[in-house]
C-alpha positions as CSV (number, residue, x, y, z in Angstrom):
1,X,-224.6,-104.4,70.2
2,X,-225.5,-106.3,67.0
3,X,-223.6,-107.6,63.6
4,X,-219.9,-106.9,63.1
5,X,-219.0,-105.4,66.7
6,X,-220.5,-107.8,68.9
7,X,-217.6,-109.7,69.1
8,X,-215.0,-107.2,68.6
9,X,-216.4,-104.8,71.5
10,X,-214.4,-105.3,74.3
11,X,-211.0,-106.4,71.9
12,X,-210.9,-103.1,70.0
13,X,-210.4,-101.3,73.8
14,X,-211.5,-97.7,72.5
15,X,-212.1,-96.8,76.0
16,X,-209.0,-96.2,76.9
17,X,-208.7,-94.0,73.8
18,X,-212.0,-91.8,74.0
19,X,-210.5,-91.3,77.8
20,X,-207.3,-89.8,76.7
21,X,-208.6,-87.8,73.7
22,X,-211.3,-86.5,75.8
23,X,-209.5,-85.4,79.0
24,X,-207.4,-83.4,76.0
25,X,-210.0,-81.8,74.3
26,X,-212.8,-81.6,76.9
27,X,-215.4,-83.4,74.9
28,X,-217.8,-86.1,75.7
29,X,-219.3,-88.7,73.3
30,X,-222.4,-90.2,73.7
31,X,-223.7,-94.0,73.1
32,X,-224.3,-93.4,69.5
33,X,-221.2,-91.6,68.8
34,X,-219.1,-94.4,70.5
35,X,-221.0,-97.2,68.6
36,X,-219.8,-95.5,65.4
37,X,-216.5,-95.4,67.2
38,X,-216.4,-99.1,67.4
39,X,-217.9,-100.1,64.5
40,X,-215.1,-97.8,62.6
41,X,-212.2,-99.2,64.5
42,X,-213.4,-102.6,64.4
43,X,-213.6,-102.2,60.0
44,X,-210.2,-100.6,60.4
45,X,-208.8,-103.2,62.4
46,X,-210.0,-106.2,60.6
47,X,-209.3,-104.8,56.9
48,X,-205.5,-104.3,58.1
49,X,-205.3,-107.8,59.6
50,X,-207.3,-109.7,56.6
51,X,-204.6,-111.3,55.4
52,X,-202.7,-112.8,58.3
53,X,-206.5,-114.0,59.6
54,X,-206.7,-115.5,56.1
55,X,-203.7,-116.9,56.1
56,X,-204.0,-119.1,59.6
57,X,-207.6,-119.5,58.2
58,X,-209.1,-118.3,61.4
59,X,-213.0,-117.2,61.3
60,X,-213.2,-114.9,64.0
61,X,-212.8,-111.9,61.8
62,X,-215.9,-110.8,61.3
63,X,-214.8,-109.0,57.9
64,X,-213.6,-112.6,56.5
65,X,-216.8,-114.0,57.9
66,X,-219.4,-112.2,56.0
67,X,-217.7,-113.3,52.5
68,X,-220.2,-114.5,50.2
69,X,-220.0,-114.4,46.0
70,X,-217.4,-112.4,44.7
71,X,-215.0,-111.0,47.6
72,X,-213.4,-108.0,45.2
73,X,-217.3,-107.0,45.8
74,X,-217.2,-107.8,49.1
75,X,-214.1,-106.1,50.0
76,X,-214.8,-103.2,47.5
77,X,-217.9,-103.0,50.2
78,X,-216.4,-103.2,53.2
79,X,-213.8,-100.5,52.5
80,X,-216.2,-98.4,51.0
81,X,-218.1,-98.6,54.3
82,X,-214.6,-97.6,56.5
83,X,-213.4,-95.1,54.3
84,X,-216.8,-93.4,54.9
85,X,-217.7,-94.0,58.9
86,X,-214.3,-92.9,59.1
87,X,-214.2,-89.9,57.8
88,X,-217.8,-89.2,59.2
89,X,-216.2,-89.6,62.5
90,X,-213.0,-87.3,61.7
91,X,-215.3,-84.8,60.3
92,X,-217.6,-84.6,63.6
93,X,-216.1,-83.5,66.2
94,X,-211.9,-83.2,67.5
95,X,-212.3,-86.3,69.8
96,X,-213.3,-88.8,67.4
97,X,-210.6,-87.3,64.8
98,X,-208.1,-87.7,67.6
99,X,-209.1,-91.4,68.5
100,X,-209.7,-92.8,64.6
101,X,-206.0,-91.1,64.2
102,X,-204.4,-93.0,67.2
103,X,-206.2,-96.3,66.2
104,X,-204.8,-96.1,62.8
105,X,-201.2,-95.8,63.7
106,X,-201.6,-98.6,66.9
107,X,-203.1,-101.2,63.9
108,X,-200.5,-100.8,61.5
109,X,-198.1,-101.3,63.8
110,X,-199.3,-103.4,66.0
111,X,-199.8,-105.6,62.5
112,X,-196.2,-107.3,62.4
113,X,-196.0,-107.8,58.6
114,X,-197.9,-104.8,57.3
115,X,-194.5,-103.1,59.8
116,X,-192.1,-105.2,57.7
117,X,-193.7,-104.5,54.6
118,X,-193.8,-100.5,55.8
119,X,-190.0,-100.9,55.8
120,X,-189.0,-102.9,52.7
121,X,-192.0,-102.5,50.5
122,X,-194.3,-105.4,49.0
123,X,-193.4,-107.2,46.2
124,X,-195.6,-107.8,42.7
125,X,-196.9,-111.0,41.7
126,X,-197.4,-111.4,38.8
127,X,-199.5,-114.4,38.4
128,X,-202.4,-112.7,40.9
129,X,-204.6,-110.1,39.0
130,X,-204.8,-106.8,41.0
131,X,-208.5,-105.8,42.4
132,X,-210.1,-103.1,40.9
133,X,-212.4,-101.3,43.4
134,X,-215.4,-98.8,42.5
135,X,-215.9,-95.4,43.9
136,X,-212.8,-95.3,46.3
137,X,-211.1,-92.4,45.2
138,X,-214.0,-89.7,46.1
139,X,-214.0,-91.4,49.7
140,X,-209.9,-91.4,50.1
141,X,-210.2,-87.8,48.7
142,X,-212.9,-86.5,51.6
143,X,-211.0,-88.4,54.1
144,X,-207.4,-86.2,53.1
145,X,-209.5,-83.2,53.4
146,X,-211.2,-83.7,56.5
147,X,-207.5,-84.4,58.0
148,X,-206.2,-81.5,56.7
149,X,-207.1,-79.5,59.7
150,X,-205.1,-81.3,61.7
151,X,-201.3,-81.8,59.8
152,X,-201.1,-85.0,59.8
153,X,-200.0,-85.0,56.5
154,X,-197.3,-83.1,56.6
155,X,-196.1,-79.7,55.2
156,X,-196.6,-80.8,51.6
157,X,-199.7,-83.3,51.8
158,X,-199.7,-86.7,50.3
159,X,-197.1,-87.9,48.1
């Protein structure tokens, strides 16, 4: 294992995941497959809890750890990168789709205030200028359609 899951590995706990989804759909993954796994998960589950790592200044996300020059660039880069492996994954095979799917949920709520902010919506400030991000909206757009097959967005799609 090298770079940004070496120390997420055994934290992110897919196993437990790849077990369920594959004793429900009968698949198998092999090493490579799983190493995308992780190194999905471990984007996924970094990006969601940037801000509370940021805020008790702790290093030992390796998302925060890589900053270097401009971070809109860098985070522009790093979500870029999950929106991809991500929908990569949900567009190879049932078993993956199924475990990225269940990962997702578990992080946001496992993540106490993106849960509060879920409830009663975030608030403006005005005094922060908002990010602008490059080439996000062809990636979000594969990503809907590659989880199309599998309702998760409801009868009507995204609002």
């Amino acid at each position: 294992m090298t770079e940004l899951t070496t120390d997420r590995h055994i934290d992110i706990a897919n196993t437990v995941g790849v077990v369920a989804a594959s004793l429900a759909t009968g698949q198998q993954l092999d090493e490579f497959e799983y190493m995308e796994l992780s190194y999905g998960t471990t984007l996924i589950n970094d990006l969601v809890d940037l801000r509370s790592d940021t805020m008790r200044r702790q290093r030992e996300n390796p998302v925060l750890r890589g900053v270097r020059g401009s971070v809109y660039k860098y985070l522009n880069k790093q979500i870029l990168s999950c929106l991809s492996v991500t929908t990569e994954l949900v567009e190879s095979e049932q078993l993956l789709a199924l475990v990225m799917m269940a990962f997702c949920n578990w992080t946001v709520m496992a993540s106490h205030q993106n849960l509060y902010e879920l409830i009663h919506e975030t608030r403006e400030n005005p005094e922060v200028q908002k990010c602008s991000y490059d080439g996000l909206e062809e990636q979000c757009d594969r990503l809907v359609k590659a989880l199309q097959p599998y309702g998760s967005l409801g009868r009507d799609g995204l609002h």
